[in-house]
N, C-alpha and C positions, 0 to 999 in steps of 0.2 A: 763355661762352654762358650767357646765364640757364635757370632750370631751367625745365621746362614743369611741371603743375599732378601728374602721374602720377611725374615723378620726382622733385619733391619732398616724394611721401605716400611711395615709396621709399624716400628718404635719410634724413628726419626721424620718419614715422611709422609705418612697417613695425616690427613686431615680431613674434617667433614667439609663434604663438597660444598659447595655455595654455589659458583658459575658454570657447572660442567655438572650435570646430574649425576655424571657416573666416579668422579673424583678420581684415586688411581688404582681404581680395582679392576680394569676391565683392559679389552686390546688396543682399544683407541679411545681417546677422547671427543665427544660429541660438544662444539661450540657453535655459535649461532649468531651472527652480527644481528645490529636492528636494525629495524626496515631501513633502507637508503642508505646506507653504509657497506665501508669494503673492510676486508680481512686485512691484515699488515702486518708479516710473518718475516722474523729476522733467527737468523742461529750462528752463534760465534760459540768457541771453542777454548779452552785452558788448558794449558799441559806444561805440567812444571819442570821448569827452567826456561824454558820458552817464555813463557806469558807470567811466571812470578817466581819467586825465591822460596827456595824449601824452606824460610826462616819466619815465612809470614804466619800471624793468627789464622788459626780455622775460621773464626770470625768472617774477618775481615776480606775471607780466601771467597767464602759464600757470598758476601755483600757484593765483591765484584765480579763472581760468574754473571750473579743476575745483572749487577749493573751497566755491564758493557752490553749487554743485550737492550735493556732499555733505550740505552742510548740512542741505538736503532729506530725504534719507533719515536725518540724525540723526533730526531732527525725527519718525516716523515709526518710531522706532525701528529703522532696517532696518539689513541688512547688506551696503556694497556688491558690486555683481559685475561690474562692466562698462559702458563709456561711450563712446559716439559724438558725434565734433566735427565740424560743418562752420566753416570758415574763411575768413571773405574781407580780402583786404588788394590795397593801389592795387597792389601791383605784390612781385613775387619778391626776398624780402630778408633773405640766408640770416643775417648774422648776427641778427637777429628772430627768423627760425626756431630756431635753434642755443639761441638763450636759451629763447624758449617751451616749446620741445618738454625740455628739462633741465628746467624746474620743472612743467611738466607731468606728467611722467615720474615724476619724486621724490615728488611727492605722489602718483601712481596708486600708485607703486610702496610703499607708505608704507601704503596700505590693501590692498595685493592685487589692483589691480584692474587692466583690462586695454582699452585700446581696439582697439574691435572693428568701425569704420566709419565714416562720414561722408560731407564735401564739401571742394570746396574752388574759390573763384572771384574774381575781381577785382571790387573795392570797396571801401568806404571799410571801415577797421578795422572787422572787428567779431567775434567768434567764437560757435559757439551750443553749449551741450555737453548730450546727451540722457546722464542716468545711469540704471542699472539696479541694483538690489540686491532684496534677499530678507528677509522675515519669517514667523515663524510663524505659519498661519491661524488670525484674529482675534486676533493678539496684536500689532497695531501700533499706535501713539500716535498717534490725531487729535485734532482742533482741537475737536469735537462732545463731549469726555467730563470738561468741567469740571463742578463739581456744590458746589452754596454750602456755605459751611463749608471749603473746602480752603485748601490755604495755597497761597500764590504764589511761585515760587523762580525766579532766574537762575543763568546759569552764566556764569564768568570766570574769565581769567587770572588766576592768583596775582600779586597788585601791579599787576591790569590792570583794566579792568574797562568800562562803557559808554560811550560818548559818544568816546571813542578816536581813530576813524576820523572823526568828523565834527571833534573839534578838528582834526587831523592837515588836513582841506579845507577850516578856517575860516582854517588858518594860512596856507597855500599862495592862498588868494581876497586876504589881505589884512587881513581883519578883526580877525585875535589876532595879537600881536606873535610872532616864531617865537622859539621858546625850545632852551635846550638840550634838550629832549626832543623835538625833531623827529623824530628817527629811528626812537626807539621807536613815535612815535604813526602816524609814515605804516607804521611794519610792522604793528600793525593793520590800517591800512588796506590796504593790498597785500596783505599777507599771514594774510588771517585762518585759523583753526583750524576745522576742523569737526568738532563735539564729538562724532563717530561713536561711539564708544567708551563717551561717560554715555548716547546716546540706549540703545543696545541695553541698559545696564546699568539703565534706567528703565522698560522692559519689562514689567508685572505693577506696577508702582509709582505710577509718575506716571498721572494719571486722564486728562491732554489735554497739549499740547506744540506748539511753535511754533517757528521760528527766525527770529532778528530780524532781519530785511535790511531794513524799512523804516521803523524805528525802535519802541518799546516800545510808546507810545500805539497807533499805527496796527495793530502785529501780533497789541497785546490785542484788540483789536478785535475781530481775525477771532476769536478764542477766545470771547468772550464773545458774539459776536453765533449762531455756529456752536451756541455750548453753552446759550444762550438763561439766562445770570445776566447778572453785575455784576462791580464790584470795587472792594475801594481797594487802593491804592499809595501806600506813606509814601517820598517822591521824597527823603526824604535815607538812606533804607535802601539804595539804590540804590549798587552796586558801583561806587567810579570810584579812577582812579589819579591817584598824588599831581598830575601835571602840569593836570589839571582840578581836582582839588578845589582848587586855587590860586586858580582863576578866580572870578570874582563868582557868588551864588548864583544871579542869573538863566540867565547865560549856560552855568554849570555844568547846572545844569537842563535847560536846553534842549538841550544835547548828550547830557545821558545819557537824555532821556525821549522825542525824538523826531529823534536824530541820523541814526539808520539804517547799515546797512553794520557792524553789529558782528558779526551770524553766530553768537549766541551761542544757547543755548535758554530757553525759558522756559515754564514748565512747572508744572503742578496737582496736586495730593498730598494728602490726606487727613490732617490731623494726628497720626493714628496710624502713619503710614508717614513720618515725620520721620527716624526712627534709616534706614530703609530707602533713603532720599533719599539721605543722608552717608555712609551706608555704597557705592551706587550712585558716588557724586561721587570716593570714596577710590578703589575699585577703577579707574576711568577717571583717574585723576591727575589732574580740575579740583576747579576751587573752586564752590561753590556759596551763595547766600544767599537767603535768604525775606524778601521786599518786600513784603509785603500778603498779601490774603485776597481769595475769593471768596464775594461776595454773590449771596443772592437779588432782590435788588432789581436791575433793569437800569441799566444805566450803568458809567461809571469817575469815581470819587472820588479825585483825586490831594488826597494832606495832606502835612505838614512830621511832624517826630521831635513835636510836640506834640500831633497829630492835627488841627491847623487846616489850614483849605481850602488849596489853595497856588492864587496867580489866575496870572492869563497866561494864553495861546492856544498849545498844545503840538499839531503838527499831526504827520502822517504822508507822507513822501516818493511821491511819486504820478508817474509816469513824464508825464506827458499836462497834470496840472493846474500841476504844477512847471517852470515856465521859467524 
């Protein structure tokens, strides 16, 4: 007998509460920051074909509902505490579940955190995850605190680095030959990292901060437009691993500057707090590098290692304009 919609929040997402007294048995969940601390509530959304391939693990499907939510409170600097999923899928599919709910799981379990509610209904794939975490009052990382003169840094994988996940969907559409590094590049893609960990340890550091989910051009954007400068970006400073930097300079380009889906931070520092940045990047075990500056002059100036213009049309993933 198939499960009904209460026995399968039961069997797969029942667990005993730990930060929430009432766990997800009740109509709302009751959380409670600590003293001198603010609430820091992000919710992003999945829906397949949109946001991934009917082809991916359950696994791997679960690690990045949550993950792109945390990214969130990297960005923000917070610390997470707790996340609510609604879920809908055509129809009851426990080996789905079985996978989901394990990588789910492994990553909440990975930051401490604990779900504590949701939904659950028939329809086409799609999952929605509301996360909750904590920072110190007025000490969290917005988009609003870049300030000309700072320098410009990303964060990556050691040996990884942007453009990743978008090579990983040029491979699979067709357009780039698949190479032996398939694997690695779609674990990017499925499975991104949420640099929780640099965001809190950038805290007092970093001036402004972002997470890149819809590519670098598009997510400066909100920073520069938020913080009312500029910017250039020297687009061969730009973090990529060897499987792209293989590829032709345009197409390389265009993956690391406006691929989207990389999850990484990026983030504004005052040149004086450079040792403060590396040192922040060491304690979190990423890597880090400074792509540019920020300008008083409005706009973004992308140049080469020479500082010449770089041309082309670098756009930003847009949910509505992107078909």
């Amino acid at each position: 007998m198939a499960l009904g919609e209460f026995d399968l929040i039961a069997k797969y997402f029942q667990r005993p509460a730990r930060r929430s007294p009432l766990g997800v048995g009740d109509d709302c969940a009751l959380l409670a920051p600590a003293p001198g601390r603010q609430l820091a509530v992000s919710c992003d959304m999945l829906v397949e074909g949109r946001h991934f391939l009917s082809t991916v693990a359950p696994e791997r499907l679960g690690h990045k509902a949550l993950a792109v939510n945390l990214s969130d409170l990297a960005a923000c600097g917070a610390r997470p505490l707790a996340f609510t999923l609604a879920l809908a899928m055509p129809r009851v599919d426990e080996d789905f579940l079985d996978g989901f709910a394990r990588g789910l799981y492994a990553l909440a379990d990975a930051h401490a955190i604990e779900l504590v509610g949701g939904d659950t209904t028939a329809g086409s794939l799609a999952m929605c995850i509301t996360v909750f975490g904590e920072v110190p009052a007025g000490q969290a990382l917005l988009r609003s605190g870049a300030r000309a003169g700072d320098d410009l840094w990303v964060s990556h994988a050691p040996g990884g680095g942007l453009g990743d996940a978008r090579l990983a969907l040029e491979m699979f559409r067709g357009r780039v030959p698949v190479s032996p590094d398939l694997e690695s590049l779609r674990l990017a893609m499925e499975c991104p990292q949420p640099r929780v960990a640099l965001g809190v340890a950038l805290r007092g550091v970093a001036s402004a901060a972002i997470d890149l989910s819809d590519g670098l051009v598009g997510d400066l954007a909100h920073v520069l437009r938020r913080s009312g400068v500029g910017a250039v970006v020297d687009v061969d400073a730009l973090p990529v691993s060897a499987a792209l930097a293989a590829l032709p300079a345009d197409l390389r380009r265009e993956c690391a500057v406006s691929g989207g889906d990389d999850y990484e931070l990026l983030f504004t520092a005052p040149p004086a707090r450079e040792a403060a940045v590396r040192s922040a990047a060491a304690q979190a075990g990423v890597a880090v590098r400074r792509i540019g500056r920020i300008d008083a002059a409005p706009g973004l100036r992308l140049v080469d290692a020479r500082g010449e213009p770089v041309g082309g049309h670098f756009g930003a993933f847009d949910h509505f304009a992107t078909r």
